[in-house]
C-alpha positions in Angstrom: 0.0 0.0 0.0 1.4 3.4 -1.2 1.0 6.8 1.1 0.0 9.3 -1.4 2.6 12.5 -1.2 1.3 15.7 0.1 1.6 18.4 -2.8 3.1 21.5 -1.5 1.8 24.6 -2.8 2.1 28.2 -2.3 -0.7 30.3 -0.4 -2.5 33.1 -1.3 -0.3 36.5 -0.6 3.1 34.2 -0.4 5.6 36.0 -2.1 6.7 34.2 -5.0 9.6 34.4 -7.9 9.1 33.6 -11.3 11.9 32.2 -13.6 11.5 32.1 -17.6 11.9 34.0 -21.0 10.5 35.9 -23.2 11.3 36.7 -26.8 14.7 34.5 -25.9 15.8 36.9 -23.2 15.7 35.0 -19.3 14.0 37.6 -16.8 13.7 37.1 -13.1 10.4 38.2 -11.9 9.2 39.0 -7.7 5.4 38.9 -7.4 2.9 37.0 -4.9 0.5 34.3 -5.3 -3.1 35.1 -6.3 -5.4 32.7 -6.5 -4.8 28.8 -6.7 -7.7 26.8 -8.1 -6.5 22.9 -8.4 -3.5 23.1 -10.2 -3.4 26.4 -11.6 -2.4 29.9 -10.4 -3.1 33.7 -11.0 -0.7 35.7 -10.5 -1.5 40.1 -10.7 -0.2 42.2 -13.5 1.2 45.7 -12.1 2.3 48.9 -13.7 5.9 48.0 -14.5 5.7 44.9 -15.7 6.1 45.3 -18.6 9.5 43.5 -18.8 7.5 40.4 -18.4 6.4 40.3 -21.8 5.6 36.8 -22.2 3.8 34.9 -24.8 0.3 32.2 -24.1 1.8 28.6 -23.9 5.6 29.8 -22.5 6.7 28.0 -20.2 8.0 29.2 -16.6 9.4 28.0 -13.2 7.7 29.6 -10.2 10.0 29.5 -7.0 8.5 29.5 -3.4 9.6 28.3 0.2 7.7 26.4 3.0 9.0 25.5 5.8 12.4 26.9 5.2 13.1 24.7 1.9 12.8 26.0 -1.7 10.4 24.6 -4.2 10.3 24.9 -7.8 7.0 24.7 -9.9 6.9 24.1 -13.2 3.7 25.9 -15.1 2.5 26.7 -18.5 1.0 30.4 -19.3 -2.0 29.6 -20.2 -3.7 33.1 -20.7 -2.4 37.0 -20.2 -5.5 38.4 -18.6 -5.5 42.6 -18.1 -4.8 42.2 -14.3 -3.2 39.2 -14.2 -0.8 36.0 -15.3 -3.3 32.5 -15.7 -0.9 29.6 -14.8 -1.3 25.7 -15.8 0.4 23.2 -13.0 2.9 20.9 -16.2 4.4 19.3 -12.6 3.8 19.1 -8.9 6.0 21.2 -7.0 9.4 19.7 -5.8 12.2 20.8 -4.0 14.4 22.8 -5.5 17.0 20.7 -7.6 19.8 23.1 -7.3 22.0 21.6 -10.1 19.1 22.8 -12.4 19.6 26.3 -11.5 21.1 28.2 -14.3 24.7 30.0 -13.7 26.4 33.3 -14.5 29.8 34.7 -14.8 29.8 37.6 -12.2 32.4 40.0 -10.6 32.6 39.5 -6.6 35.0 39.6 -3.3 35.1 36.6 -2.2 36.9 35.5 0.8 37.4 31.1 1.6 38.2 29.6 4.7 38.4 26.2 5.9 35.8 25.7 8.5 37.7 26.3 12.1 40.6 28.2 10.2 41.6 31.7 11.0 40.3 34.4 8.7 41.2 34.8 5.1 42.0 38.0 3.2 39.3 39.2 0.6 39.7 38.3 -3.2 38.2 40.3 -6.2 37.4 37.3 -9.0 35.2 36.8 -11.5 32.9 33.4 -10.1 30.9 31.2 -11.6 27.9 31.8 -10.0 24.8 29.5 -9.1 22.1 29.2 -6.2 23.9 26.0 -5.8 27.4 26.6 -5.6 30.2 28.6 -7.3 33.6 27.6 -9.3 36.2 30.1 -9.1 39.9 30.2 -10.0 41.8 30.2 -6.7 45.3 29.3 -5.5 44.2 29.2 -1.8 43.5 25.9 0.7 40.3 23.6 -0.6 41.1 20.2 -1.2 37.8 17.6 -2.5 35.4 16.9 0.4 36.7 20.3 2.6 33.9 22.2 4.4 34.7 26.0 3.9 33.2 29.2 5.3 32.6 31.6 2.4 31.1 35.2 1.9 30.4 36.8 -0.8 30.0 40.5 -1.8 29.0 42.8 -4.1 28.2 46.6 -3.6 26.9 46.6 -6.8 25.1 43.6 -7.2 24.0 44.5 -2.8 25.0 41.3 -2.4 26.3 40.1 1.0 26.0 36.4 1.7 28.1 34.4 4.6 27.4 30.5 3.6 29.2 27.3 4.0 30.3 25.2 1.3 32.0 22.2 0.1 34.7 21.7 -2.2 33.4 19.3 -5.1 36.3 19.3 -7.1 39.8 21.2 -8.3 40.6 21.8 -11.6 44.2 22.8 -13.4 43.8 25.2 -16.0 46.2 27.1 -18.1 44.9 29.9 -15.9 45.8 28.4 -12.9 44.5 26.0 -10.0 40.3 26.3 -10.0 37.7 25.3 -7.1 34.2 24.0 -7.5 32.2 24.2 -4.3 28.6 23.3 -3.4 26.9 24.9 -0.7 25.9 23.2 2.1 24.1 25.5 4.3 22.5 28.7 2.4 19.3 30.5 3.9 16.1 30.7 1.4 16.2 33.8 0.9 19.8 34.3 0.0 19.1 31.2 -2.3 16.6 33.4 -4.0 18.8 36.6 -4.0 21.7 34.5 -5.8 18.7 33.2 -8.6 18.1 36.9 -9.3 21.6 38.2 -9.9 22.5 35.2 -11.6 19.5 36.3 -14.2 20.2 39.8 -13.9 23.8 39.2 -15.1 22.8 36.4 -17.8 20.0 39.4 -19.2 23.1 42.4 -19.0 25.2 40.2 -20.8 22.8 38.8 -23.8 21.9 42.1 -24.3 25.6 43.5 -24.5 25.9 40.4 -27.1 23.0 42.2 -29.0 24.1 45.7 -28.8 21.2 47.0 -26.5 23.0 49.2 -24.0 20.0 50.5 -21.6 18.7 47.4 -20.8 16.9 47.8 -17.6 
């Protein structure tokens, strides 16, 4: 005899972040639930949004959190109302998978540690960014399987995450000695900050690619 598995969805009012694209360009969109009928959601349409210019039958992922963990929801747009986004359930919710967040090149101090170690200086490098982990050149302590006490910041990006993280694997590159981490221990909401500079970066640099400078 099987248990059948509770389906976690968002409530009415929870705030909510939508991941997708439209007209080939990935956008990163804050809103809060509407109404949830079944399997489908409404979600408002606001002055402003007009960045969110998607198309009937696109596809989307709509991030929440219960409990303290992230879930993901795939949906369909099934209609663009006037005040609102009409959403189609394609699968139950799920707990984030983090390796299916998308990543982005982006410019950061970063400063490593190994977990009981005394402090580390600050580093300015370019990381490989994801709101599951980070690869980054470094020359530093991190060996496969170490446990290290990161923080991450950006004044520009008002980014300022303290995390801990373990080393997945080294790399030698022509460049030098690289480090592949996973974090371990990330709150939800800095999970959900990283997902939206990660698509703010990937937007800034398609449309640098495509010659569109005020991008906003």
């Amino acid at each position: 005899m099987t248990v059948e598995q509770q389906v976690v969805r968002p409530s009415e009012g929870d705030p909510i972040t939508v991941l997708g694209e439209a007209h080939g360009v990935p956008f990163t969109h804050a809103a809060v639930a509407g109404r949830l009928r079944g399997a489908t959601l409404f979600i408002g349409r606001r002055p402003g949004d007009a960045r969110w210019a998607v198309e009937p039958q696109g596809t989307v992922v709509v991030l929440f959190t219960r409990d303290g963990r992230l879930y993901s929801w795939s949906m369909r747009i099934e209609e663009v109302l006037p005040s609102s986004y009409y959403l189609v359930s394609l699968q139950e919710p799920s707990i984030g998978e983090r390796r299916q967040f998308v990543r982005a090149a982006v410019p950061l101090r970063v400063r490593l540690r190994r977990v009981g170690e005394p402090e580390a200086p600050w580093r300015s490098v370019e990381v490989d960014l994801s709101a599951s982990g980070f690869r980054l050149p470094w020359d530093g302590p991190g060996l496969a399987g170490d446990l290290l006490d990161v923080t991450l910041r950006s004044e520009e990006a008002q980014l300022d995450i303290t995390a801990v993280a373990r080393v997945v694997r080294t790399f030698d590159t022509p460049a030098g000695r690289e480090l592949a981490c996973e974090f371990e221990e990330l709150d939800s909401s800095d999970e959900e900050r990283l997902l939206e500079i990660v698509y703010r970066a990937r937007e800034s640099a398609l449309h640098e690619r495509i010659g569109k400078r005020n991008f906003a």
